[in-house]
C-alpha positions as CSV (number, residue, x, y, z in Angstrom):
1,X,103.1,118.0,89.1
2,X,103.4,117.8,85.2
3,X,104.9,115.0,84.0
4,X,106.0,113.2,80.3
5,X,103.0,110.9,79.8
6,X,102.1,108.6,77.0
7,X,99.3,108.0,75.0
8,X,99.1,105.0,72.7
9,X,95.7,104.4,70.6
10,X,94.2,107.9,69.3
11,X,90.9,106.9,68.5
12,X,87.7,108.5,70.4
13,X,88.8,108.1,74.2
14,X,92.3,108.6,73.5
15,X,92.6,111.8,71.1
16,X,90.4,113.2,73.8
17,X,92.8,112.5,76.7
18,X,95.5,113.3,75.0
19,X,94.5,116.7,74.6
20,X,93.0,117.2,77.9
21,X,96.7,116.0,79.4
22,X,98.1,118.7,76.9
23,X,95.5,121.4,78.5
24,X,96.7,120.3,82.0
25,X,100.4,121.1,81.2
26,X,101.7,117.9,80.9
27,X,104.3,116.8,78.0
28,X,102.5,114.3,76.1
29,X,104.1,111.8,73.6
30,X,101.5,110.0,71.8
31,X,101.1,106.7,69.0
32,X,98.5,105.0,66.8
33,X,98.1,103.0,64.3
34,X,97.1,105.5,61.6
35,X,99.3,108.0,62.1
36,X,97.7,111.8,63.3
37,X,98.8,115.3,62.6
38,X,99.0,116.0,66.3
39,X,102.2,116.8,68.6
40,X,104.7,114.7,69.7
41,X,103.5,112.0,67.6
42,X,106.5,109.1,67.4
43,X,106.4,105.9,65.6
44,X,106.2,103.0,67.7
45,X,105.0,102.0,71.6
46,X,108.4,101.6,72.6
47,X,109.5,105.0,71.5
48,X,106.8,106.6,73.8
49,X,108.2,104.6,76.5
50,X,111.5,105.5,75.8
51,X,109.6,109.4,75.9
52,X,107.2,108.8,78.9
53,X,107.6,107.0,82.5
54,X,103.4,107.1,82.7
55,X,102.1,105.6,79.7
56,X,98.3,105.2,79.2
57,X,97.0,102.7,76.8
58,X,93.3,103.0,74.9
59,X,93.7,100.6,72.4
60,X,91.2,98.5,71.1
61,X,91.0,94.6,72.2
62,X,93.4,92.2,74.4
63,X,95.5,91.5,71.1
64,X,96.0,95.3,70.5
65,X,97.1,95.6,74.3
66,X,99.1,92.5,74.3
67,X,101.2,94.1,71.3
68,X,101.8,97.3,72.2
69,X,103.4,96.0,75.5
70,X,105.3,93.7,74.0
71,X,106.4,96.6,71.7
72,X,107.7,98.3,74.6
73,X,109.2,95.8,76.6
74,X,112.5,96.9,75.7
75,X,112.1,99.9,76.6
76,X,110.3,99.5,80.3
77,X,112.1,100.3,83.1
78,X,111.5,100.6,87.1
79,X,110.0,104.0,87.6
80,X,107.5,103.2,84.3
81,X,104.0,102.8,85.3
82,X,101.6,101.6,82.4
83,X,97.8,101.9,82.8
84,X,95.8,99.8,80.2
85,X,92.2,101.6,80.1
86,X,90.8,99.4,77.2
87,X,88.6,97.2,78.2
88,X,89.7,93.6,77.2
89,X,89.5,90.2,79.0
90,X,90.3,89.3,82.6
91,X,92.6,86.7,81.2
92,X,94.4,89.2,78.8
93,X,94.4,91.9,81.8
94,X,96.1,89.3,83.7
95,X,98.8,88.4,81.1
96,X,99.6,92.6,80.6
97,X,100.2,93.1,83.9
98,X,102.5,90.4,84.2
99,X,104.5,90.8,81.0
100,X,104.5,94.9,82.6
101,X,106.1,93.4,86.0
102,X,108.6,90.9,84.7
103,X,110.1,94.3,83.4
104,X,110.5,96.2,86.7
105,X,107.9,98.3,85.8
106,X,104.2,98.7,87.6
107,X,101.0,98.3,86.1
108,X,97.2,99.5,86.8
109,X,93.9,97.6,85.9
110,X,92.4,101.2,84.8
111,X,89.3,100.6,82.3
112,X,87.0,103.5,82.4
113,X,83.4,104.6,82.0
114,X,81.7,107.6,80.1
115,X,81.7,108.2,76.2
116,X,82.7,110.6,73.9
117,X,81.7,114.2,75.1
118,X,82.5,112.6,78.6
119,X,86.5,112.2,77.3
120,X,86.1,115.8,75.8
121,X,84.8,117.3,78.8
122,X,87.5,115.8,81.6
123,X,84.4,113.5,82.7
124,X,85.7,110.3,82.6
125,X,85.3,107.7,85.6
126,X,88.6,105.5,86.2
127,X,88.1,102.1,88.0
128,X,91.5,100.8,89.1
129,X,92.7,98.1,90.2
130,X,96.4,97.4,91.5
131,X,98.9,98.8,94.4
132,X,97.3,101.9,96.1
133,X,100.8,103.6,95.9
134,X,100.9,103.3,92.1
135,X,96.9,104.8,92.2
136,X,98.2,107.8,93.8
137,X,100.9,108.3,91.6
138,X,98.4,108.2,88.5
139,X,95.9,110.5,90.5
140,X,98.0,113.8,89.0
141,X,97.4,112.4,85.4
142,X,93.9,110.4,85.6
143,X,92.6,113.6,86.9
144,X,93.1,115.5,83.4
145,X,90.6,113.8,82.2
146,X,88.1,112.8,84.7
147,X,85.6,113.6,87.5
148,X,86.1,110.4,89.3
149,X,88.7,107.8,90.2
150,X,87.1,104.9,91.8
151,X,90.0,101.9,93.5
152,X,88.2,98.5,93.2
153,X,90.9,95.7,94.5
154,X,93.2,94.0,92.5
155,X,94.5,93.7,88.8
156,X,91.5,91.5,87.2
157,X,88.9,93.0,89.2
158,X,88.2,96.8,88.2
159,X,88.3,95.0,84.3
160,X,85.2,92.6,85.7
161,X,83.4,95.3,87.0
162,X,83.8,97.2,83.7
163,X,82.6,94.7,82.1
164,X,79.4,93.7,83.9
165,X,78.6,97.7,83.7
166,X,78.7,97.5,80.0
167,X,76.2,94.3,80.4
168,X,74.0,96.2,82.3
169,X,74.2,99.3,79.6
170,X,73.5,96.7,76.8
171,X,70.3,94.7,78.0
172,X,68.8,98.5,79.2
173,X,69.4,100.0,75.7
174,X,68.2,96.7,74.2
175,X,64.6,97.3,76.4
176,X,64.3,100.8,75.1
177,X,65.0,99.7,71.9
178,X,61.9,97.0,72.5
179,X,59.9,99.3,74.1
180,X,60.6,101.7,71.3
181,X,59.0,99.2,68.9
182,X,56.1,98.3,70.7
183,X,55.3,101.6,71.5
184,X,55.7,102.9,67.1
185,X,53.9,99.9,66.4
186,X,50.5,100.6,68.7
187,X,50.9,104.3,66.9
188,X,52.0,106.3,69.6
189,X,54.9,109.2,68.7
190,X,58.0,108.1,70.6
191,X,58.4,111.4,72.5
192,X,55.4,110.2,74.4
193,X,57.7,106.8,75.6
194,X,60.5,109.7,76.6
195,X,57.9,111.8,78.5
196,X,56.7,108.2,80.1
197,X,60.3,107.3,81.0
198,X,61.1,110.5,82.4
199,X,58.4,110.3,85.0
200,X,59.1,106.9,85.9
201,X,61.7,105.6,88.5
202,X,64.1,103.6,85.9
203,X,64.8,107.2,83.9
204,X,68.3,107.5,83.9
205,X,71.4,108.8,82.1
206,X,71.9,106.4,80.0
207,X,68.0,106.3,78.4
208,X,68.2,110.2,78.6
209,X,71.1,109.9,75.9
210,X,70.2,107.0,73.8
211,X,66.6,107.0,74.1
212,X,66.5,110.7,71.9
213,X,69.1,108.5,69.4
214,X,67.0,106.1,68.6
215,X,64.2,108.5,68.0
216,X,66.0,111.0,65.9
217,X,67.7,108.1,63.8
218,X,71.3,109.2,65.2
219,X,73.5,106.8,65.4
220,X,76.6,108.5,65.5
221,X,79.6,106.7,67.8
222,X,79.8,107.3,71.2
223,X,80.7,104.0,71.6
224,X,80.5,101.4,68.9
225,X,78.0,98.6,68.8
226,X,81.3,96.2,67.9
227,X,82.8,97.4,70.9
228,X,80.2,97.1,73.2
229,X,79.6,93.4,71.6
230,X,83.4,92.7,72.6
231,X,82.5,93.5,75.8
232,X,79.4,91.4,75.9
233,X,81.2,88.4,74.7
234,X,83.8,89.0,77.5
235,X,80.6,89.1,79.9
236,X,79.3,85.8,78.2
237,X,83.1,84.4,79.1
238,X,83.3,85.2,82.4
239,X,79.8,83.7,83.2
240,X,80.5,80.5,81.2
241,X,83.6,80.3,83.3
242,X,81.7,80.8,86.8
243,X,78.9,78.2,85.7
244,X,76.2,80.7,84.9
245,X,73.3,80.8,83.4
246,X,72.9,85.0,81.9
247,X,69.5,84.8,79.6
248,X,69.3,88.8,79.2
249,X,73.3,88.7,78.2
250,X,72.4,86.1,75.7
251,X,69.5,87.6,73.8
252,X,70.9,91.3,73.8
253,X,74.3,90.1,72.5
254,X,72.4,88.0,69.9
255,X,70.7,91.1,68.5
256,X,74.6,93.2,68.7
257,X,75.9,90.4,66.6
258,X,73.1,90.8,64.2
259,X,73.4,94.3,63.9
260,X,77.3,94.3,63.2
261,X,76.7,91.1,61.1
262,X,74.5,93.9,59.0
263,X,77.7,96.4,58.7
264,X,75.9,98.5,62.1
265,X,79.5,97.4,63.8
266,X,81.1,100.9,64.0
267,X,77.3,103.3,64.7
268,X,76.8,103.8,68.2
269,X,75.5,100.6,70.1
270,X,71.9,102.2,70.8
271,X,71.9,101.6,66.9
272,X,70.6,98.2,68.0
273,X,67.1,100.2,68.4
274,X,66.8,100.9,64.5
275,X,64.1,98.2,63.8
């Protein structure tokens, strides 16, 4: 079923959906904040809501979010259903979803995984979190751009499991990175580390994509080193909040925040391997 769908936030993720929605057949309305030669491209958040009952939001942090829905606001309706996909903090997930609902209008918890060429290709992964009857309604449009939709509870928890997933990606690029280093330094060519890793049971995606990166001194964004440093500093929240002690967390968002204290901020993350 096509549908009049929204888009606000055209940056890597976004552009990329937007066009894939396009390919699909739906009627896409779009806004940023730079504004982009590209169809159906209106002025403000509310105006795409005034253009689009499905509106899907991949803008950049939880004040971004927070401002584009309040941008809306008079325009939301019952029958909208707005799906934030950027990943920002539980609290701020909370707060959307609520100022969403107070309007008569549904929300989804609906961060994603996969990068660049993964957003080009239709490959994203949704996790979602919220009613199951507003999942399926989204299905039709989240599948334009993705090979998986995963439901994972409520609102607040598909956004925690986002973020611990980026922890996870963080400290194992930070040990490549490490074991980059150590590997240079005893003289040894660092496609014998890939050969090495290949063989070994902890290969996997991720170290099959940044791993050749860090070797070939290419750095260009997939997804930022500030952005995953957001996310890490969301991680650090939530375990502060729960009492815990994360020692991996700490040291590999130490050496993010030295990176994009450098001007590293906008490379890809795995730009934390450039010793």
């Amino acid at each position: 079923m096509k549908q009049n769908v929204g888009v606000l936030g055209l940056g890597i993720i976004g552009s990329r959906v937007a066009e894939n929605l396009r390919k699909a057949g739906h009627e896409v309305f779009v806004w940023s904040r730079s504004a982009r030669p590209v169809p159906n491209f209106l002025a403000s958040p509310r105006e795409v809501a005034e253009a689009a009952g499905i509106i899907q939001i991949f803008v950049r942090d939880s004040a971004a979010l927070l401002e584009a829905i309040n941008d809306m606001k008079p325009a939301l309706k019952a029958g909208h259903l707005v799906m934030n996909h950027a990943t920002v903090s539980k609290k701020a997930t909370l707060e959307a979803a609520k100022l969403v609902e107070a309007t008569g209008a549904s929300f989804l918890d609906a961060p994603f995984t996969g990068s660049k060429m993964a957003a080009q290709n239709g490959k994203l992964c949704y996790y979602l979190g919220g009613s199951e009857l507003m999942i399926e309604r989204a299905r039709p449009v989240l599948e334009a751009s993705s090979v998986k939709i995963l439901p994972l509870g409520g609102i607040g928890d598909a956004m925690v499991l986002k973020i611990v997933t980026n922890l996870v990606s963080s400290v194992i690029v930070e040990a490549v990175a490490e074991a980059a280093s150590i590997t240079k330094a005893n003289g040894i060519p660092l496609e014998r580390l890939h050969e090495a890793l290949e063989g070994n049971a902890n290969y996997s995606t991720l170290i099959g994509m940044k791993l050749p990166a860090i070797i070939k001194g290419d750095f260009e964004p997939h997804f930022s080193l500030r952005n995953m440093l957001k996310d890490a500093d969301f991680a650090r929240e939530l375990a502060a909040a729960a009492k815990l002690e994360t020692p991996a967390l700490e040291c590999t968002a130490a050496a993010m925040r030295k990176g994009v204290d450098a001007g590293k901020g906008d490379l890809d993350f795995c730009v934390i391997g450039q010793r």
